[in-house]
C-alpha positions in Angstrom: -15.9 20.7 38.1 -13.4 18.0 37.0 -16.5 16.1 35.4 -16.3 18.2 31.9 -12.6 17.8 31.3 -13.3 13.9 32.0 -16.5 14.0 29.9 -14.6 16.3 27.1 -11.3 13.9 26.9 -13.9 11.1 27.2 -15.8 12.4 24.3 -12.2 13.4 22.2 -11.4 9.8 22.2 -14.3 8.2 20.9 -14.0 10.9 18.0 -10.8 10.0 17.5 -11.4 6.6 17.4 -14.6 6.9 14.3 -11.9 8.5 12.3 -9.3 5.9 12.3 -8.6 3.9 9.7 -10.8 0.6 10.4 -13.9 2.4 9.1 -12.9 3.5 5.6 -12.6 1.2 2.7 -9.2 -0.8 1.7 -7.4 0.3 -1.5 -7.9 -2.1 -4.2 -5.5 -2.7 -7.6 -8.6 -1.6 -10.1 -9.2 1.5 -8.1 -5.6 2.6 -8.0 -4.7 1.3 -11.5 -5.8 5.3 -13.5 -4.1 7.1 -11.3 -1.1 5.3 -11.9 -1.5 5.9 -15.2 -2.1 9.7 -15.1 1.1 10.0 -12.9 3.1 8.8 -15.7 3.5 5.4 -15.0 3.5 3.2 -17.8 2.7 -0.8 -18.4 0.1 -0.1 -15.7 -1.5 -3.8 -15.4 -3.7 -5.6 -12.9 -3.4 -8.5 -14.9 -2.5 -11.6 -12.5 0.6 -13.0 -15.2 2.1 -9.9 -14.5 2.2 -8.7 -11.6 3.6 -11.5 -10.1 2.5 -14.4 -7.5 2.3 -12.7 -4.7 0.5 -9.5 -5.5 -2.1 -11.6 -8.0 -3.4 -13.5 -5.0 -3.7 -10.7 -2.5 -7.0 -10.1 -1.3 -7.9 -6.5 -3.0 -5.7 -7.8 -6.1 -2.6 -6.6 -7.6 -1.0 -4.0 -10.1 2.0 -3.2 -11.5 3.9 -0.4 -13.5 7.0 1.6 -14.4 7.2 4.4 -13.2 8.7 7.7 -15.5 12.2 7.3 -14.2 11.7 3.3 -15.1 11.4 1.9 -11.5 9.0 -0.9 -11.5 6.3 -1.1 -8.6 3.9 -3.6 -7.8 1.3 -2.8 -5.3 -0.1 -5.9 -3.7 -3.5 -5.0 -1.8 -4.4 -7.0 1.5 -7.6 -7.5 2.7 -6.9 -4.8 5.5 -4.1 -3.6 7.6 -3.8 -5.9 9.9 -2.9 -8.7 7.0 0.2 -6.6 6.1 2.7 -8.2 7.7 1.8 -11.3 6.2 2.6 -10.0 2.6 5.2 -8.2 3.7 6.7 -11.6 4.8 5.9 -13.2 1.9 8.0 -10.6 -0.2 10.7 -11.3 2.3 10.7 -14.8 2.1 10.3 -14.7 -1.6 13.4 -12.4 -2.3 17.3 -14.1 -2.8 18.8 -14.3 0.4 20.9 -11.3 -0.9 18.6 -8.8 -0.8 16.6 -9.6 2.2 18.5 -7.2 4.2 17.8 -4.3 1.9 13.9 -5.0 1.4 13.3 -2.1 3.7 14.6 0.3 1.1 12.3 -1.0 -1.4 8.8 -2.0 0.3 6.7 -0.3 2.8 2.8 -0.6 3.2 0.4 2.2 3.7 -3.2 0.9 5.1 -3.6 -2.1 3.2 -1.2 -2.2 0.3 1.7 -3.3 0.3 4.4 -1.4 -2.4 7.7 -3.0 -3.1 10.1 -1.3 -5.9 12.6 -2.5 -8.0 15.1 -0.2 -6.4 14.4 3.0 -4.0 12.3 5.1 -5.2 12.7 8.8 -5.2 10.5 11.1 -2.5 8.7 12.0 -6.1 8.0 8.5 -7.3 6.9 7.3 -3.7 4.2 10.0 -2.9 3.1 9.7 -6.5 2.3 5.8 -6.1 0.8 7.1 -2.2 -1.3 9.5 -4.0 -3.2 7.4 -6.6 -4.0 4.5 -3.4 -7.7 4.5 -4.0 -10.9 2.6 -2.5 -13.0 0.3 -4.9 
């Protein structure tokens, strides 16, 4: 009788594993720039003089915008997750040597953007920018 709780576990884990993140689409910038817009961010721009050098070259594109409250975020979108950690790098490497230490208070990534804020955002402004991350 052990052979269905083997079979069942065998069979939860291949489930598990079709629903994980490799299989859906990446967020790009033109998918995510409306929402941004209907959140109340303002400026909202995927153009590549704007939102800077880093994000404009990402993979799945860039945008930018200011968020009600006036916090700027740019959104840089890598080809998939496992490119994250380069961008993340790059913003690293990019920032003054002062505010290195701090960048974890204003970046984070979710699947394959990478968000980086002027300052911390607020709980609001940070599941706001979460919630528009769209596929192309």
């Amino acid at each position: 009788m052990l052979r269905f709780p083997l079979l069942a576990a065998a069979l939860l884990v291949l489930v598990l594993a079709a629903c994980g993140g490799s299989s859906s689409k990446p967020y790009t910038a033109a998918a995510t720039k409306a929402c941004l817009t209907k959140q109340g961010f303002t400026g909202v721009t995927t153009a590549a003089a704007k939102v800077g050098f880093i994000a404009a070259f990402a993979p799945n594109g860039g945008v930018q915008g200011r968020s009600p409250s006036g916090n700027v975020l740019t959104i840089a979108f890598a080809d998939g997750p496992t490119s994250v950690p380069g961008i993340e790098k790059q913003y690293r490497k990019a920032a003054p040597r002062s505010l290195r230490p701090h960048m974890g208070d204003i970046m984070e990534s979710k699947g394959n953007a990478v968000l980086v804020w002027t300052v911390s955002p607020t709980q609001h402004e940070l599941s706001d920018a979460e919630g528009c991350l769209a596929s192309g």
